[in-house]
N, C-alpha and C positions, 0 to 999 in steps of 0.2 A: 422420568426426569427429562426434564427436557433443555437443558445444558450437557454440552458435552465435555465443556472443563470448566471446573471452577480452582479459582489463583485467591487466596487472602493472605494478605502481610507477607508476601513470601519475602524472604531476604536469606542470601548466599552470603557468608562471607570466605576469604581465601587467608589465611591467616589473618591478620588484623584490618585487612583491607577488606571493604563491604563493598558490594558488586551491584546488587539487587537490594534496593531500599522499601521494601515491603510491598510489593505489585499488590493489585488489588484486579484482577477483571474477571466475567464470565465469557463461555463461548457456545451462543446455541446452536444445536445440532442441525444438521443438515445448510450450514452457513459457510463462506467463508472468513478466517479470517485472520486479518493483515498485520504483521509488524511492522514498522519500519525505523531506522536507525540509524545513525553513523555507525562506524564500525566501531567494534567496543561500549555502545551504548549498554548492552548486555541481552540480546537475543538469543543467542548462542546458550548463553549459561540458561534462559529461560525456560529454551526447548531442553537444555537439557535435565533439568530439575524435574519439569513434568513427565519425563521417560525412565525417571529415576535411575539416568547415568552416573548424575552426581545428586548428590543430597541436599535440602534447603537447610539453612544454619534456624531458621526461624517458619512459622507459617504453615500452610495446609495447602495441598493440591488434590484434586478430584479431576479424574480421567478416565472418562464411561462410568463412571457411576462409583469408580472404586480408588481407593489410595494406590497409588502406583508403587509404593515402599515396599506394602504387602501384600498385591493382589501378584506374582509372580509371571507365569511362560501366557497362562493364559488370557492377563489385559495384552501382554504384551505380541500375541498373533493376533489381536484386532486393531494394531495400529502397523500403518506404511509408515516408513521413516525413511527421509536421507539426510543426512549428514551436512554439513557447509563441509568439512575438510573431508573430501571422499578419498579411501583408500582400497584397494583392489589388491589382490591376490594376481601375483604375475603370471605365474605358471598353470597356469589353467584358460577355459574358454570363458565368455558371456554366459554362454549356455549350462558348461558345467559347474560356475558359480551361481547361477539363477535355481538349477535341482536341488544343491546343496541349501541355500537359502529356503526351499520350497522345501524341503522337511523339516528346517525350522519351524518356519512362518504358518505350515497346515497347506490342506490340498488347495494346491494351482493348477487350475486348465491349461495343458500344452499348447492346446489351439490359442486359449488369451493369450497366453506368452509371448506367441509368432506374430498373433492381429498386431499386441504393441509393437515388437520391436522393427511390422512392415510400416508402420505407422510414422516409429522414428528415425525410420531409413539407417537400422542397427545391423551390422554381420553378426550376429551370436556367436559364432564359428567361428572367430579371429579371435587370436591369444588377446588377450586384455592389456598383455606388457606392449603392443602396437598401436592401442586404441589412442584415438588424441583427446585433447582435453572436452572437448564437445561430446567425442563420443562417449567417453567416461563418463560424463553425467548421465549421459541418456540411460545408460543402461545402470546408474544410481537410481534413476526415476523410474524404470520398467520394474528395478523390484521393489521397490515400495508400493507401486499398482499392481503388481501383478497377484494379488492373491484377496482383492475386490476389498483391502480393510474396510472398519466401520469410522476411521480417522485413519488422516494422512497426517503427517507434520515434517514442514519441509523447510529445510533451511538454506535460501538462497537456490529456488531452485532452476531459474536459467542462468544462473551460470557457466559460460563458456557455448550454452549454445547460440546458434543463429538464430534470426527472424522467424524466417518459417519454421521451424523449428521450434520458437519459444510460440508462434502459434497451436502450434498441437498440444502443446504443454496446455495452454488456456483452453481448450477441448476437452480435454481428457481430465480437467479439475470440473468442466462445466459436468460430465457426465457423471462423474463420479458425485457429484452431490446431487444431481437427478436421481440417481440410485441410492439417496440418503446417508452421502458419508458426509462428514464432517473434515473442512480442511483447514490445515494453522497452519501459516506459511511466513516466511521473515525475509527480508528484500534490506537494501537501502536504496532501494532503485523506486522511487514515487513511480511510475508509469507502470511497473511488473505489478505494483501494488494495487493502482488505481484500476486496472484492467479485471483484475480479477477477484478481490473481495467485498464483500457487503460490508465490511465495521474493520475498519484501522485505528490502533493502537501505534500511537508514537512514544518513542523510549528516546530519553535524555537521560546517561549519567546513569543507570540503573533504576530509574525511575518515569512513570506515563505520565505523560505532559498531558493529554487528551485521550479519548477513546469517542470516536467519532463513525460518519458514514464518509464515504469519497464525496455523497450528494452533499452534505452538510460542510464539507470541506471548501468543494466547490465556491459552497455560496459564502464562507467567510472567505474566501480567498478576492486578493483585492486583482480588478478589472482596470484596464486604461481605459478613458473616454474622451470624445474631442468630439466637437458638431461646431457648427456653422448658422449663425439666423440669421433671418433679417427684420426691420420694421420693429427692433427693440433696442433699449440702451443697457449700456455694458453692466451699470451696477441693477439694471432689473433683472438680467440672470444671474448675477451673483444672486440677489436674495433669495431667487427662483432655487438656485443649487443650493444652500444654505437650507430650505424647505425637507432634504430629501436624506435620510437617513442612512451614513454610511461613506455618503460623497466624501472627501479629504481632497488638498494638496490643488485647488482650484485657485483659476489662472482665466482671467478674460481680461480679454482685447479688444478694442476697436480696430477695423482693418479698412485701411486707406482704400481708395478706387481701385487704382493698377486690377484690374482684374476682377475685381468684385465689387457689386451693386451697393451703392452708397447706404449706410448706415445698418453694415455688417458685423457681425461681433462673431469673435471667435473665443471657443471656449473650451480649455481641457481640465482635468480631475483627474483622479479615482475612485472607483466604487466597491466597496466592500459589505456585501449582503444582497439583499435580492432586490433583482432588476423592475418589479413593478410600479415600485413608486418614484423611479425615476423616468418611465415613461410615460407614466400618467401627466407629471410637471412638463417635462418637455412636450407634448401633446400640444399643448399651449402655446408654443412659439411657431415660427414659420422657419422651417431648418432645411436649408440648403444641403447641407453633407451631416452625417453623422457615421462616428464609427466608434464601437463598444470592442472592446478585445474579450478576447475569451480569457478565461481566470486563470491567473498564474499560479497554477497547485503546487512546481517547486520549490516558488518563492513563501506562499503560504507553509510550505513544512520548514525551509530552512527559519524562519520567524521562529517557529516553533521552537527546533534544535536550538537556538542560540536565546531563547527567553525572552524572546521581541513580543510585543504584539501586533497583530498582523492588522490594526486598527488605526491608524495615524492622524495628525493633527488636520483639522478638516483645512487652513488657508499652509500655503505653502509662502515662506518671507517674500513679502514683496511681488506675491500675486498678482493681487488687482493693478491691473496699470490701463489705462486708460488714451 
């Protein structure tokens, strides 16, 4: 089988209130991959349905090949798990909550233990009731790694840590799927998401708006554009723009002397979808300046969240001016 979860029609409900309105996605193995959400959209209940913390009201889940309802201790030592609300045991060390853990979970290498926690610049030997919020997650994430699962499922998992920090994090998910595990990971953070998985799943309200790549994301994601020509008139690159699939919200000018060579047009838009066919057209002109902005990916998700399309009307009121 070569999914490592499969979600149909799942739906949660909490008493009379419905959470999860029937998800529907798969996850193949040896991939990452991404949630992402407001808070409350229902990630949380998601991951927890597939760990069979809590129960789906409706629907089927398959997790390595088995129902998680009644596949019992043993799907559950081939997956790492952390938590979004982590909670620790005060009166104890890192250390002596990571053995306890590691008779749960199955044999753990003491040397892997140490490699992570020199990794995540962890004390293991410090009581846990000291640790701060950064360090507490690390060593939420050292045991979820530490006993090499065949899935990880992580919820919100830089949270509270730092940069370098959330670098190592993106290392140790790179390596852990080199060694063929499977990672489901849930953010509201586009950037923690975009960094790190091949296929994002966006959740609104309990239900997937989309299930995409970041590359595919990308390219619907709408781009700013402005350039500069000269030796053409203002409505020949309107039609010029108007040719090219995607463009919206265009805007040309004729620009006086002061500074620029007589019979200058200036022209801005946006683009949304891919950049070839709008340089093929512009190829055509004689352009003094041009500048494409890189694609606004947080603007493309919040579209999303709020049921926009991320596709707009191509003239913006009162555009063309002349």
């Amino acid at each position: 089988m070569n999914q490592a979860i499969v979600v149909e029609g799942l739906r949660k409900k909490f008493g009379s209130r419905e959470v999860l309105h029937g998800l529907n996605f798969a996850v193949e193995r040896g991939t990452v991959f991404g949630v992402i959400g407001p808070n409350g959209a229902g990630k949380t209940t998601t991951m927890r349905c597939l760990l069979d913390i809590i129960r789906p009201s409706a629907g089927s889940v398959s997790v390595l090949g088995q129902d998680p309802r009644s596949a019992g201790t043993g799907l559950r030592r081939r997956i790492g798990y952390l938590p979004g609300e982590l909670h620790l045991e005060n009166r104890t060390t890192g250390r002596r909550m990571l053995e306890h853990f590691a008779a749960i979970s199955g044999p753990v290498e003491p040397r892997h233990v140490n490699e992570l926690a020199e990794r995540l610049n962890l004390d293991l030997d410090r009581q846990t009731r000291k640790l701060s919020k950064g360090n507490k997650q690390k060593l939420g994430l050292l045991q979820a790694f530490m006993h090499k699962p065949e899935l990880l499922v992580l919820d919100e998992p830089t949270s509270g840590l730092d940069p370098l920090v959330q670098q190592v994090f993106h290392a140790m998910v790179r390596e852990a799927v080199d060694d063929g595990a499977t990672v489901f990971l849930s953010s509201h953070v586009l950037s923690e998401v975009q960094q790190a998985a091949d296929a994002v799943a966006i959740l609104r309200d309990g239900e997937i708006v989309t299930v995409s790549t970041v590359e595919a994301l990308r390219t619907a994601a709408v781009r700013q554009l402005r350039f500069n020509s000269t030796g053409t008139e203002a409505h020949d690159v309107d039609a010029l723009l108007a040719r090219v699939p995607g463009v919206a919200n265009v805007a040309v000018r004729e620009l006086k002397a002061d500074g620029h060579a007589a019979g200058t047009v200036e022209a801005t838009a946006t683009l949304s979808g891919h950049v070839q066919p709008l340089i093929q057209e512009l190829a055509t002109l004689k352009l003094t300046e041009l500048v494409l902005e890189e694609p606004d990916l947080e603007e493309a998700v919040l579209n999303l969240y709020s049921g926009q399309s991320p596709q707009l009307g191509r003239h913006a009121e009162g555009a063309h001016r002349a």
